[in-house]
C-alpha positions, 0 to 999 in steps of 0.5 A: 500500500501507498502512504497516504502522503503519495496518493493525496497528490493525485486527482480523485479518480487515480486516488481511488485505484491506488487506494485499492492497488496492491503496491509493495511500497518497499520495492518501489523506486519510481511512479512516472507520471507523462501527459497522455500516457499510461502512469507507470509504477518503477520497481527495481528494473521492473515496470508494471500498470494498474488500472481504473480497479486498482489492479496491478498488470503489466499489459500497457494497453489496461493502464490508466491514462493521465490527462493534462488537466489531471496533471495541472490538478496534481502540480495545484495539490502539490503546491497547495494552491500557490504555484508561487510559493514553491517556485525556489523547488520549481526551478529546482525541478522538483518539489519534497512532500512530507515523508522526504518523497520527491516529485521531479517537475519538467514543463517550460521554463520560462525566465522573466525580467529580471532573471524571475523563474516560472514553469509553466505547462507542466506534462511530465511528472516523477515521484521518486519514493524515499528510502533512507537506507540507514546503517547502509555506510557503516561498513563502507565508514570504517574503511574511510578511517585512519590513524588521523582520523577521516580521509578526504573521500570522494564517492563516484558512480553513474546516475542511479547507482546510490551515492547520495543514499551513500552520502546520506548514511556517512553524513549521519554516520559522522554526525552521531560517532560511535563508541571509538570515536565522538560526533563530529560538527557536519556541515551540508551543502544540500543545492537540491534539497535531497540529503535533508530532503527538508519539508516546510523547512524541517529534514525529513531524512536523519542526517545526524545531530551535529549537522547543520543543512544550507539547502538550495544554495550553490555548492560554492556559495554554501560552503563559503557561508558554512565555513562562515558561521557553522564551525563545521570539522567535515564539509559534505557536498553532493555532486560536484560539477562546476569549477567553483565548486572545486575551488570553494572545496579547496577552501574548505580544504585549506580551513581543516575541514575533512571533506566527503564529496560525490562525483558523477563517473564510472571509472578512473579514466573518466576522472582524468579528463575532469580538470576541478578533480585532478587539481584537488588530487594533485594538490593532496586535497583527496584520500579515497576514492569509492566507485559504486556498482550496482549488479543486475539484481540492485545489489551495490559493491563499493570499491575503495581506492587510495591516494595513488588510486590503487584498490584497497578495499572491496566492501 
């Protein structure tokens, strides 16, 4: 069964079919919503239908359709009402429901004087179902410790793969401690609001308690401000992509922060051609570096390299 806080979001007529659908809501990753087209439920490398009665099937020709007026009635539920008071997760592209739940929003852009921001002719809707993981980094923590404590670390895999649930769990891992080592100050860059997923403001995922979350600012502009006012002792920053976003990480670098950063790519080679990356390790700035792999079945393996990017460790 779906939580509650999923099916509201949906027009009357759909809400009554999901209410009834039996959904394993533990398995499911995706429900996809395109205009005109069958609403389709992602699980693992799966995808099934339901139709008007509620039952599952994976025959395209039984599914519900969605209309675009039922599309518009689902981006005003989201909204509650007031399309402009969520137009900072607008341009974001999407927006968190209660329970850190995501819906990816893609429509037109359109950009008014003065930079302003709307989305408007919204077709194509995607919920993203939250699923914490906790306890999923533990193994992959211990390997990440040394003798002066916490590497510099770096978490690279394709789109898809877990290295923000990765992520996540290590910001929550560092935060508490544990019985070898105390809690440690840690500050979030979180520029697309899924770590915290935050909802009215309050965090929805368990990032710890001694994490402070700046959501929806740049990566640089964050840090900085981080680094500014919050005294963190490790910085964490999702996705690294611009060249400001490596040169602010230089900075932190330098201040003493210890540094848990993720990456884009899916082999050493991808990496040498990225320049902001190669500057931070030819600096010394980086001391792991863990691709993560998933198999066929949604099974993860974290392959940890060091310094000189020689693999040390499988887990």
């Amino acid at each position: 069964m779906l939580d509650e806080q999923i099916i509201s979001i949906f027009p009357k007529q759909i809400k009554a079919a999901l209410r009834k659908a039996a959904i394993d809501q533990k398995q499911l990753e995706e429900i996809r919503v395109r205009v005109n087209q069958p609403l389709i439920f992602m699980d693992g490398e799966r995808e099934y239908y339901i139709d008007a009665d509620g039952r599952l099937s994976f025959e395209l020709n039984s599914a519900i359709r969605v209309t675009k007026k039922e599309i518009d009635e689902m981006l005003s539920l989201l909204c509650q009402y007031s399309v402009y008071a969520y137009e900072d997760q607008l341009r974001m592209g999407y927006i968190t429901l209660i329970g850190g739940h995501r819906v990816g929003v893609v429509g037109e852009n359109m950009t008014g004087s003065g930079g302003s921001f709307r989305m408007s002719n919204v077709a194509y809707l995607n919920i993203r179902i939250a699923r914490q993981r906790i306890g999923c980094a533990l193994q992959l923590m211990k390997a990440l410790q040394g003798n002066d404590g916490l590497h510099n670390t770096v978490l690279i895999a394709p789109p898809g793969v877990g290295k923000t649930t990765y992520l996540r769990d290590l910001i929550r891992c560092l935060s508490t401690g544990d019985e070898e080592s105390s809690g440690m100050k840690v500050g979030v860059v979180d520029e697309r609001g899924e770590l915290a997923a935050k909802y009215q403001g309050i965090p929805q995922n368990d990032l710890g308690p001694r994490t402070d979350v700046l959501s929806y600012a740049s990566k640089s502009e964050g840090i900085y401000l981080l680094l500014r006012s919050m005294s963190p002792q490790v910085i964490a920053v999702d996705e690294l992509g611009l060249p400001e976003d490596y040169e602010a990480v230089g900075r932190a670098f330098h201040c003493g922060c210890k540094l848990i950063l993720t990456m884009h790519g899916s082999r050493i080679e991808e990496l040498m051609l990225n320049t902001g990356f190669l500057q931070l390790k030819r600096k010394g700035m980086l001391d792991r570096f863990v691709f993560l792999e998933k198999d066929a079945k949604g099974k993860r393996r974290a392959s940890i390299y060091n310094e000189r990017l020689e693999r040390i460790a499988v887990c």
